[in-house]
C-alpha positions in Angstrom: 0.0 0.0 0.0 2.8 2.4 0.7 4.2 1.5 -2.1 1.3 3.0 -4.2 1.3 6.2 -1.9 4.8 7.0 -2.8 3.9 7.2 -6.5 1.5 9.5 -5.8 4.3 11.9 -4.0 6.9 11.0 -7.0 3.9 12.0 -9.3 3.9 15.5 -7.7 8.0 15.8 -7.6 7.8 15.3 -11.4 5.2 17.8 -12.3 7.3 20.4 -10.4 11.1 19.2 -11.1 10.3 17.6 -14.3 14.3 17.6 -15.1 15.6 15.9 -11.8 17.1 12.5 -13.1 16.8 10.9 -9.3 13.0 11.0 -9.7 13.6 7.8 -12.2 15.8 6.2 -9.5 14.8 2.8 -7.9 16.5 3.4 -4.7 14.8 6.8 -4.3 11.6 5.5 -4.8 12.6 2.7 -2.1 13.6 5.6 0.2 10.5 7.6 0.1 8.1 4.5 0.8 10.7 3.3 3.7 10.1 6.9 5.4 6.2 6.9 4.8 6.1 3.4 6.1 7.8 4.8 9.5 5.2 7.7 9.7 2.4 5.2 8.6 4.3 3.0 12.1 4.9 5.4 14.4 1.6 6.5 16.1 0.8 2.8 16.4 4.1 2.7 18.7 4.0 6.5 20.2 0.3 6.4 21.8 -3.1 5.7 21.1 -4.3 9.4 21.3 -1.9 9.9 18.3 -3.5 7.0 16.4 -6.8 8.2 17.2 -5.7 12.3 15.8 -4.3 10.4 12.7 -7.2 8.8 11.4 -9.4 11.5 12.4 -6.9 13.9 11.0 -7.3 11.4 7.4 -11.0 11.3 7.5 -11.1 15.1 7.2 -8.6 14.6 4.1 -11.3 12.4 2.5 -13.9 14.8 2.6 -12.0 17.3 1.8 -10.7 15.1 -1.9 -14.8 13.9 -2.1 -15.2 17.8 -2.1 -12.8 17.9 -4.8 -14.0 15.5 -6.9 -17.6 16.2 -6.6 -17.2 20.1 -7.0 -14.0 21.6 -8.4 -13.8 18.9 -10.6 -16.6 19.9 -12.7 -16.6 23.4 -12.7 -12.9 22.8 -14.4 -14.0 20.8 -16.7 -16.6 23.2 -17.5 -14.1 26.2 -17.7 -11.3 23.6 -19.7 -12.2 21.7 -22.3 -16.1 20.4 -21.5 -17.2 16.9 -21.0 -17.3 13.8 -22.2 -20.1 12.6 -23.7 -22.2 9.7 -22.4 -21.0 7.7 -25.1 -17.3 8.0 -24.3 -17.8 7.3 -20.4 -20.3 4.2 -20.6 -19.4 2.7 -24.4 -15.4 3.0 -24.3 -13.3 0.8 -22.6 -9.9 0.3 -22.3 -8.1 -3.2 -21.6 -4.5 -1.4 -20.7 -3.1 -5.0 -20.3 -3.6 -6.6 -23.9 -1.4 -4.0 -25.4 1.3 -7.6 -26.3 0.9 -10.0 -28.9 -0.6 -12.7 -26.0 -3.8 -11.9 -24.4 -3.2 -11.2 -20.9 -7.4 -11.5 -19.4 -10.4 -11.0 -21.5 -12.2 -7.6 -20.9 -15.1 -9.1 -18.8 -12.1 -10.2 -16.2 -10.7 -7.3 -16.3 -14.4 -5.3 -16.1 -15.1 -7.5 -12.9 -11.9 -7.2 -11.4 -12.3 -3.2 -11.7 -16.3 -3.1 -10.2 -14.4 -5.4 -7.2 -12.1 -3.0 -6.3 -14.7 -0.2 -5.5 -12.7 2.6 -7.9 -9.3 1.7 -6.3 -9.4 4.6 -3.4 -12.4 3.3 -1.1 -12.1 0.1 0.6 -11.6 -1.9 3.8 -13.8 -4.4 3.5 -10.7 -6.3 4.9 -10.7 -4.8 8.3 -13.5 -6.9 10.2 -11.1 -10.2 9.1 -8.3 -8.8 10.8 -9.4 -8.4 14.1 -12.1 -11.0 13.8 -10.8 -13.1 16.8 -11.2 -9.5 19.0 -14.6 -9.4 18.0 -18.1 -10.5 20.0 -20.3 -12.7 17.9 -18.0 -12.7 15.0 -19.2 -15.5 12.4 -22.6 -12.6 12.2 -20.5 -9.5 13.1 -17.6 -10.0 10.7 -19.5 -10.6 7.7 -22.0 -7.8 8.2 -18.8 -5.6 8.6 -18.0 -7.1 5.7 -20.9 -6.1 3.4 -21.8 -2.7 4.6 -17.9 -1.7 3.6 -18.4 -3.3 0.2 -21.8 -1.7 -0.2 -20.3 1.7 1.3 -17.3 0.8 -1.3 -20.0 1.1 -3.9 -22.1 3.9 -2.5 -19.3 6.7 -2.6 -16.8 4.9 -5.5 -19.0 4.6 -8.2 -20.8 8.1 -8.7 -17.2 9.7 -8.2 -15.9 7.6 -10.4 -18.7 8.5 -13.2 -17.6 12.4 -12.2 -14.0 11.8 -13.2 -14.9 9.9 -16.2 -16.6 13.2 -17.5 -14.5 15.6 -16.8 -11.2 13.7 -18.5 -10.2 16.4 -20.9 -7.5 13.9 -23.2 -7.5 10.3 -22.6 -4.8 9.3 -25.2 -2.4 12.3 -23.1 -3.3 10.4 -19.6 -2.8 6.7 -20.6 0.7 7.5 -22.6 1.4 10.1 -19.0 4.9 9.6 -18.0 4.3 10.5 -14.1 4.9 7.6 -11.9 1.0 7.5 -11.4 -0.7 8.6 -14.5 -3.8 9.7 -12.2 -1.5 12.7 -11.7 -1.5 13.9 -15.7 -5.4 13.3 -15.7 -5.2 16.4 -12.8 -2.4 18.0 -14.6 -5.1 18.6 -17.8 -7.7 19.1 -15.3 -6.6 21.6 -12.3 -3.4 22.7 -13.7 0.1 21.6 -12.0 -0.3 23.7 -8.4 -3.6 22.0 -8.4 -2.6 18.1 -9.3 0.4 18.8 -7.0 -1.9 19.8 -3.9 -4.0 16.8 -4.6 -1.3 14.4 -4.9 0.3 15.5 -1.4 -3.3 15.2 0.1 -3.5 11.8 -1.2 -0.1 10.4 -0.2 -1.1 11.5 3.3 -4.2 9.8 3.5 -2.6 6.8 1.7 -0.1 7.3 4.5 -2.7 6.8 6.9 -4.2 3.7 5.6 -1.1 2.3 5.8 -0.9 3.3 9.3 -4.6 1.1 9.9 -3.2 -1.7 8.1 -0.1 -1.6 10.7 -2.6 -1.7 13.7 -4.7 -4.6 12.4 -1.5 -6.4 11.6 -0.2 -6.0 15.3 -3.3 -7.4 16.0 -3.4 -10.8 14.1 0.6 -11.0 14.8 -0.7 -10.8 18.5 -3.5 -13.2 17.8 -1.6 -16.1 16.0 1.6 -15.8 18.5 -0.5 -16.5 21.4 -2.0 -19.4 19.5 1.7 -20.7 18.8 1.3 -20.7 15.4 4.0 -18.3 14.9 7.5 -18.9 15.4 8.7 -17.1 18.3 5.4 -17.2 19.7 6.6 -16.3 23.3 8.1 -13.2 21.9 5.8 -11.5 19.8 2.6 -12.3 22.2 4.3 -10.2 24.5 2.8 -6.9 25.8 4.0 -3.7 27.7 2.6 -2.6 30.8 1.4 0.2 29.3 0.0 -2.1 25.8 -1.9 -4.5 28.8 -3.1 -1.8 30.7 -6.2 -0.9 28.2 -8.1 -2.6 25.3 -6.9 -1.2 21.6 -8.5 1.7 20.0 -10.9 0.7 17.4 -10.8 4.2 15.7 -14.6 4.4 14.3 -15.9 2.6 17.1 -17.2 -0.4 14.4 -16.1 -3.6 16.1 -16.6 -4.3 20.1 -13.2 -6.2 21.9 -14.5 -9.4 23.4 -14.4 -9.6 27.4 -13.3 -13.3 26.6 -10.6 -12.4 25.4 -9.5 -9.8 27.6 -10.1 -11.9 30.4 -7.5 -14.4 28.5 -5.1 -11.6 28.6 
């Protein structure tokens, strides 16, 4: 996940130092996600306060994008180049992996696989799995938790996804892009450079932050299969500070309950 956050900050470094050869490096790339991966770490380590300010902090980052997209997206468009017809947003499509002589995945795969994935920035449909064993009643509780984040997935994904599809201004100029995330010449047409660079940074931060959720439901399962002795090392890594045993985790948006079972285990 950090991974993809990083090309969203490398995106922006290119639009504004276009000329600077380390952008194309490997080991720069590696650098950048190694130091968002230790910001995405530290507030699970520092305190649970700080973890609970981050995610706040990156739910007021995803309004403020939704905002964005719903809003100052189209009155661009409007002002730039127009829309796309209904035509070109519903009727065109794009297999960007059957470019080669062999057939990589037919377009219905590909068609399926996209719908899936909610419109690649909304998702976490993950999250009741992770800390299913934490969780009262989980066999009904993880799989509602399940659904209502696919179905919010949907909800939010798809209409803002038929918003951008309007407003692209060149679609040959965004698939041949040359940024490290060609999201970043669709805003480049769009808002203008100082605009897709304000966006990217916004988005590496909040990627930044999911990456940060992933690390706490992580700890969690590590904690979880440990004390089982599944994991090598078991007695190590189901170990917990005075100040980790001393209260249950924070479960930022309040969606899952810690079982008293297992806190009585502990």
């Amino acid at each position: 996940m950090q991974q993809g956050s990083t090309n969203f900050l490398l995106s922006a470094l290119q639009i504004k130092y276009p000329a600077a050869e380390i952008l194309d490096k490997g080991w720069f790339a590696w650098l950048l996600t190694s130091i968002g991966m230790f910001f995405a770490m530290a507030p699970n380590v520092i305190n649970q306060r700080v973890l609970q300010w981050y995610f706040r902090f990156a739910v007021v980052i995803f309004h403020v994008l939704v905002v964005m997209y719903w809003i100052w997206f189209p009155i661009r468009a409007s002002q730039e180049g127009g829309f796309q017809t209904g035509s070109g947003v519903f009727d065109h499509f794009y297999n960007g992996i059957n470019l080669g002589e062999e057939k990589q995945a037919s377009d219905a795969y590909c068609w399926t696989i996209s719908v899936l994935f909610g419109a690649w920035v909304f998702y976490g449909y993950d999250a009741s799995v992770h800390l299913a064993e934490e969780t009262q009643g989980a066999s009904e509780v993880v799989a509602k938790g399940m659904w209502m984040a696919t179905l919010s997935a949907w909800v939010m994904s798809v209409p803002t996804l038929i918003i951008i599809l309007f407003c692209i201004q060149d679609f040959d100029g965004i698939i041949n892009g040359s940024y490290a995330n060609n999201w970043a010449a669709y805003l480049v047409q769009l808002v203008g450079q100082n605009g897709a660079v304000a966006i990217l940074c916004l988005l590496w931060v909040d990627s930044t932050c999911a990456t940060a959720s992933c690390f706490m439901s992580a700890q969690r399962v590590t904690y979880a299969i440990s004390r089982d002795g599944i994991l090598p090392g078991s007695k190590y890594f189901r170990r917990l500070s005075k100040k980790s045993h001393s209260k249950p985790p924070y479960f930022p948006f309040g969606v899952l309950d810690a079982s008293e079972n297992f806190w009585r285990y502990v």
